[in-house]
C-alpha positions as CSV (number, residue, x, y, z in Angstrom):
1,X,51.3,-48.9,-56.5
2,X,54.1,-51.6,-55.7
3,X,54.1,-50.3,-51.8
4,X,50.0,-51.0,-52.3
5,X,50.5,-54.3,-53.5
6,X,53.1,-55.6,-50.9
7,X,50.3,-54.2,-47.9
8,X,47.7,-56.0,-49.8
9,X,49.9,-59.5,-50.1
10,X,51.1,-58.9,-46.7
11,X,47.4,-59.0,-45.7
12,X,46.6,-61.7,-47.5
13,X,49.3,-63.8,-46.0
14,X,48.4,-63.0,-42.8
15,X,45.0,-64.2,-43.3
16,X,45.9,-67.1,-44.9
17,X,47.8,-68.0,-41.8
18,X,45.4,-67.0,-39.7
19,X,42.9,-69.3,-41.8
20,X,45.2,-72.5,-41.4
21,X,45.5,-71.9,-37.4
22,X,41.9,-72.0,-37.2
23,X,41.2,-75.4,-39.7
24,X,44.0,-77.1,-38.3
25,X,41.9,-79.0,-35.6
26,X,39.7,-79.9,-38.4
27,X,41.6,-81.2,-41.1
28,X,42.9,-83.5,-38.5
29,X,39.7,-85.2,-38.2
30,X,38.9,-84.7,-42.1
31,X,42.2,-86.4,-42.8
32,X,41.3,-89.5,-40.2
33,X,38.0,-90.0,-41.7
34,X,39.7,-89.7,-45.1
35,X,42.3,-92.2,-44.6
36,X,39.2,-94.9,-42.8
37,X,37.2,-94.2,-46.7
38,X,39.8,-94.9,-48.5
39,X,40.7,-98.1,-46.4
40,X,36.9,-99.2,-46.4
41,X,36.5,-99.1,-50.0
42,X,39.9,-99.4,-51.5
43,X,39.0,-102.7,-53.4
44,X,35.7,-101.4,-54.6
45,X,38.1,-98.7,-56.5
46,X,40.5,-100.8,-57.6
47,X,37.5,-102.4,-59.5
48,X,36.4,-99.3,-61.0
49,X,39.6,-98.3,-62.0
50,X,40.3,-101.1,-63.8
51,X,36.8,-101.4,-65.6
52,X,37.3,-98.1,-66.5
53,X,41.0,-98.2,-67.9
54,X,39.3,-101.0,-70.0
55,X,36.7,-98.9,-71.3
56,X,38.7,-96.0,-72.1
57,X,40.3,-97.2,-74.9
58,X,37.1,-98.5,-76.4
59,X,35.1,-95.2,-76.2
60,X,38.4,-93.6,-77.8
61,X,37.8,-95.8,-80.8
62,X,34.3,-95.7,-81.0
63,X,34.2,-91.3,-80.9
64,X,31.3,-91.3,-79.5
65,X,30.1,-90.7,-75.6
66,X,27.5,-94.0,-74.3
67,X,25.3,-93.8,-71.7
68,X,24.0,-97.5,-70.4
69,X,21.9,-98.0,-67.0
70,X,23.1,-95.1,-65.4
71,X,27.0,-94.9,-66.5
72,X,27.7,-92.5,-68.7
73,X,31.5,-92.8,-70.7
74,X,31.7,-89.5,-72.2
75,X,33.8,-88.7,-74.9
76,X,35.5,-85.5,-75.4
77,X,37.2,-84.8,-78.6
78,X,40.2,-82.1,-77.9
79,X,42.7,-80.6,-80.3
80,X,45.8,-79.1,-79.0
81,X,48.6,-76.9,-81.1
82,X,52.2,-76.8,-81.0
83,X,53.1,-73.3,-79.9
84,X,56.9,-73.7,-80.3
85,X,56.3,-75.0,-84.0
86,X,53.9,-72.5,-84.7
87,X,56.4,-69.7,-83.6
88,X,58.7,-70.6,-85.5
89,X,56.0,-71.1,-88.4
90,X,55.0,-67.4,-87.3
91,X,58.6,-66.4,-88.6
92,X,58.0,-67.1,-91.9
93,X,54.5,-66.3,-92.2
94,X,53.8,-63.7,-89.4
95,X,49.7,-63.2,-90.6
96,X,49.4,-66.8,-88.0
97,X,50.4,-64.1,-85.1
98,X,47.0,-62.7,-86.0
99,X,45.6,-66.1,-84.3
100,X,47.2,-65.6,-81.1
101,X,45.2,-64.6,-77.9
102,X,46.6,-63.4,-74.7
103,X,44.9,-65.0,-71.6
104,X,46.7,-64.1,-68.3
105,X,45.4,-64.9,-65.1
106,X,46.9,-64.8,-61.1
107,X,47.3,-67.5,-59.0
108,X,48.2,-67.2,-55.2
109,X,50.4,-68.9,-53.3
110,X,50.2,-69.0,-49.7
111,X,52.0,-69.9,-47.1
């Protein structure tokens, strides 16, 4: 199985080289038309950063998403846990271990 896997992610690499050889003319252009965008309309984003750096916080108080003259803020309530305090919560009460999912996933690196 590991020989099977190294043949696999040698393939893959090779592709993924092969891949960049072929976009390479391309993202040369992408990147000049790019860089001309950003220049074009970089203080029409200023402007909309700002405004919305402003607005952030007031959404954030108000806990509630708005929608005017189509902009909508959204707001999106989140709730994140501790996972080093609740470990060592889990020490003295290991039933919170029965909370705990798994959730593995691959990424790929190539290069």
């Amino acid at each position: 199985m590991e020989q099977e896997l190294d043949v696999l992610l040698t393939e893959l690499g090779a592709l993924s080289r092969h891949y960049q050889e072929c976009i390479a003319p391309y993202q040369a252009q992408i990147q000049a038309l790019e860089m001309a965008r950003d220049e074009a309309t970089a203080a029409l984003t200023f402007q909309i950063d700002t405004l919305q750096a402003r607005l952030r916080p007031l959404i954030l108080a108000e806990q509630r998403t708005r929608k005017v003259n189509g902009c909508t803020a959204i707001y999106c309530h989140k709730e994140t846990w501790d996972n080093a305090g609740l470990r060592r919560f889990a020490e003295e009460v290991p039933t919170v271990l029965q909370c705990l999912r798994e959730s593995s996933y691959v990424t790929f690196r190539l290069w």
